[in-house]
C-alpha positions as CSV (number, residue, x, y, z in Angstrom):
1,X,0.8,-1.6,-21.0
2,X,2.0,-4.5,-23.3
3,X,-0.1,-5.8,-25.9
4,X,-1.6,-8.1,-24.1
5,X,-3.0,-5.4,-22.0
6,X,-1.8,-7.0,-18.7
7,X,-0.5,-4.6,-16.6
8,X,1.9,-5.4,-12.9
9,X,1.7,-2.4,-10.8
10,X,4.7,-3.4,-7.7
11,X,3.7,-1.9,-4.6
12,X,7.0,-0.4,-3.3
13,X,6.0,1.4,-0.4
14,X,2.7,0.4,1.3
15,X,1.3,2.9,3.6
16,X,-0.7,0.4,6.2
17,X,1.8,-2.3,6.1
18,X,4.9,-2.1,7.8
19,X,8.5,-3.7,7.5
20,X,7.6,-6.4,10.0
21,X,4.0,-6.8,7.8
22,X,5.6,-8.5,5.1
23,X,6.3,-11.9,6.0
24,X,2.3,-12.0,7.5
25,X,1.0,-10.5,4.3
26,X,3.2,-13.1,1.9
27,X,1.9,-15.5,3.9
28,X,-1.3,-14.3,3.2
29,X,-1.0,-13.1,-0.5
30,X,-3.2,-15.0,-3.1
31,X,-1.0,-16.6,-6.0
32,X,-1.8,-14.9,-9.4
33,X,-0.7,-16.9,-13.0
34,X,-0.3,-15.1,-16.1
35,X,1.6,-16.9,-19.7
36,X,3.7,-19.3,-16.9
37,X,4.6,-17.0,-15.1
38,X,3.4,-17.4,-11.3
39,X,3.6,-14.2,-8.8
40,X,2.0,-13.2,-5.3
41,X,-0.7,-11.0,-4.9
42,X,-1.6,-9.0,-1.9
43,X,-5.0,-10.5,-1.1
44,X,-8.4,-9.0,-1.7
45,X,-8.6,-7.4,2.0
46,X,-5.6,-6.0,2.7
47,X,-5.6,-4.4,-1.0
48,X,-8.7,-2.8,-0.1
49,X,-7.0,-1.5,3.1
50,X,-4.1,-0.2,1.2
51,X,-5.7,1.4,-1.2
52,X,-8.4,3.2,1.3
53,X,-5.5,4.2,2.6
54,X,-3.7,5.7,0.0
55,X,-7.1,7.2,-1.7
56,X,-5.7,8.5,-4.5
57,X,-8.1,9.2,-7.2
58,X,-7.0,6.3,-9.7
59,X,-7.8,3.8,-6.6
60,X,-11.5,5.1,-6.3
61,X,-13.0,2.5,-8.7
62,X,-10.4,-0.3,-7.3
63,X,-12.0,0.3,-3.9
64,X,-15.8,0.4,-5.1
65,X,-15.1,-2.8,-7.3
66,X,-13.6,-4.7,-4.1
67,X,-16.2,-3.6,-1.8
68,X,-18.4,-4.4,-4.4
69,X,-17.6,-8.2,-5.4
């Protein structure tokens, strides 16, 4: 973590999206700004989907914050 305490976490290898997913969930990926610097985000539902789907233990507050808000 930097010291702006912004942290980018690239999702390499989703487990619910496949090869053919990508161009539908670009398409659908929010658009995120930080310092200038513009960059896609996978949007709010099919983060939530991923990371039910991953489970791993670091994900457990990301999933009760998005089904939360």
């Amino acid at each position: 973590m930097g010291s702006t305490g912004f942290v980018v976490e690239p999702l390499k290898a989703l487990r619910t999206f496949k090869e053919y997913d990508f161009d539908a969930c670009y398409e659908r990926a929010d658009v995120g700004a930080f310092k200038g610097l513009n960059f896609k985000v996978l949007e709010r539902k099919g983060l939530l989907k991923e990371k039910k789907a991953t489970n791993r233990p670091k994900d457990q507050g990301d999933i009760e914050f998005l089904e939360g808000s």
